[in-house]
N, C-alpha and C positions, 0 to 999 in steps of 0.2 A: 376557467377551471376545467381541470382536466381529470374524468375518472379513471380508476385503473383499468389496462387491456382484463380482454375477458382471462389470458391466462392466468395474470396477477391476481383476479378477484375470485378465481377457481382455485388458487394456490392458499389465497387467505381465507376461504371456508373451509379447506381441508382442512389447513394448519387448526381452525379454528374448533370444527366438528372434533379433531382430532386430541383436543386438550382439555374439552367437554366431557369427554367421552372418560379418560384421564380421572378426571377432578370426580367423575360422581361415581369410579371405580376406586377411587381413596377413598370418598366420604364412605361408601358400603364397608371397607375392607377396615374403614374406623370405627363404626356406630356404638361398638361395645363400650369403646375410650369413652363416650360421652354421654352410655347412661347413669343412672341414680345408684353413687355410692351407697352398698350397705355400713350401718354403721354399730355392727352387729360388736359388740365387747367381747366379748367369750371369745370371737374368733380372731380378731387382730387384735392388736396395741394400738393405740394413740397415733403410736407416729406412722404407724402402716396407712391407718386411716388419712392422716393428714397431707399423706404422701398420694393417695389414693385420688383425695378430693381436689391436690394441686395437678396430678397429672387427666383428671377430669375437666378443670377448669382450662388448661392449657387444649384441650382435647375439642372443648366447644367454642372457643376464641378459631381454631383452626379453623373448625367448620364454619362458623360465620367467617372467616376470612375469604374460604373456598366459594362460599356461597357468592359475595362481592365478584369474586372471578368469574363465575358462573354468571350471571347478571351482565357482568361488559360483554362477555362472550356473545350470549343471547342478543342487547342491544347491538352489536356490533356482524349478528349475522341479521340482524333485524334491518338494518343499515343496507348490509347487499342485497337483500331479496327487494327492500325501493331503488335500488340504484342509486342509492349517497353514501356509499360507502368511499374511504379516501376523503373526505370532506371534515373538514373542523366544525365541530359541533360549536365551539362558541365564536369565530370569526368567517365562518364559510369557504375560507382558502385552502387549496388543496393540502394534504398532510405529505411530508415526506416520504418517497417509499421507501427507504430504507428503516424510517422508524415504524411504517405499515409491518417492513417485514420483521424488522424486530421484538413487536409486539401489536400483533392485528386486532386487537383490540381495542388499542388507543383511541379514544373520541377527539384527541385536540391537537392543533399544529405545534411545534415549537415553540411559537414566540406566546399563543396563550396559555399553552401550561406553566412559561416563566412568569405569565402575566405583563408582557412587554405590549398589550394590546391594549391596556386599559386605560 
């Protein structure tokens, strides 16, 4: 097993800080999208509201999505600062770096994310 040159693992925290950094400047620039519809009658219709509470609902599906991202991000700068970074989380063998660089976050090699290890 071979881990990434210190350039490659300097390139993948950047990229990585750098999309952290990203995600919790949308989640700020969202927070409004996903607080508590008023469901005040006098002031909207029905369907404002309805329309209100789907683009609400859609609004905190985002955020937990974002959050999931944030989470690899984190375990996968958690990963560099041990020095296992580039390592497959569920078979040990090194990950491609191409797919490092395509998405530095990834935890698993190719063949167990197809599940070809099992």
């Amino acid at each position: 097993m071979t881990a990434p040159n210190d350039s490659a693992a300097a390139a993948a925290r950047t990229k990585l800080e750098a999309r952290r950094r990203e995600l919790e400047e949308w989640g700020d620039a969202t927070a409004g999208d996903r607080s508590t519809v008023e469901l005040d009658q006098q002031r909207q219709g029905r369907l404002s509201r309805m329309d209100a509470l789907q683009g609400q609902a859609m609004a905190q599906e985002a955020a937990r999505r974002r959050q999931t991202e944030l989470d690899r991000i984190d375990a996968a700068l958690g990963r560099l600062d041990a020095g296992e970074y580039g390592y497959c989380l569920a078979c040990g063998e090194d990950i491609a770096p191409a797919r490092l660089d395509a998405d530095p976050a990834i935890p698993t090699c190719v063949d167990c994310a197809r599940g070809a290890h099992e």
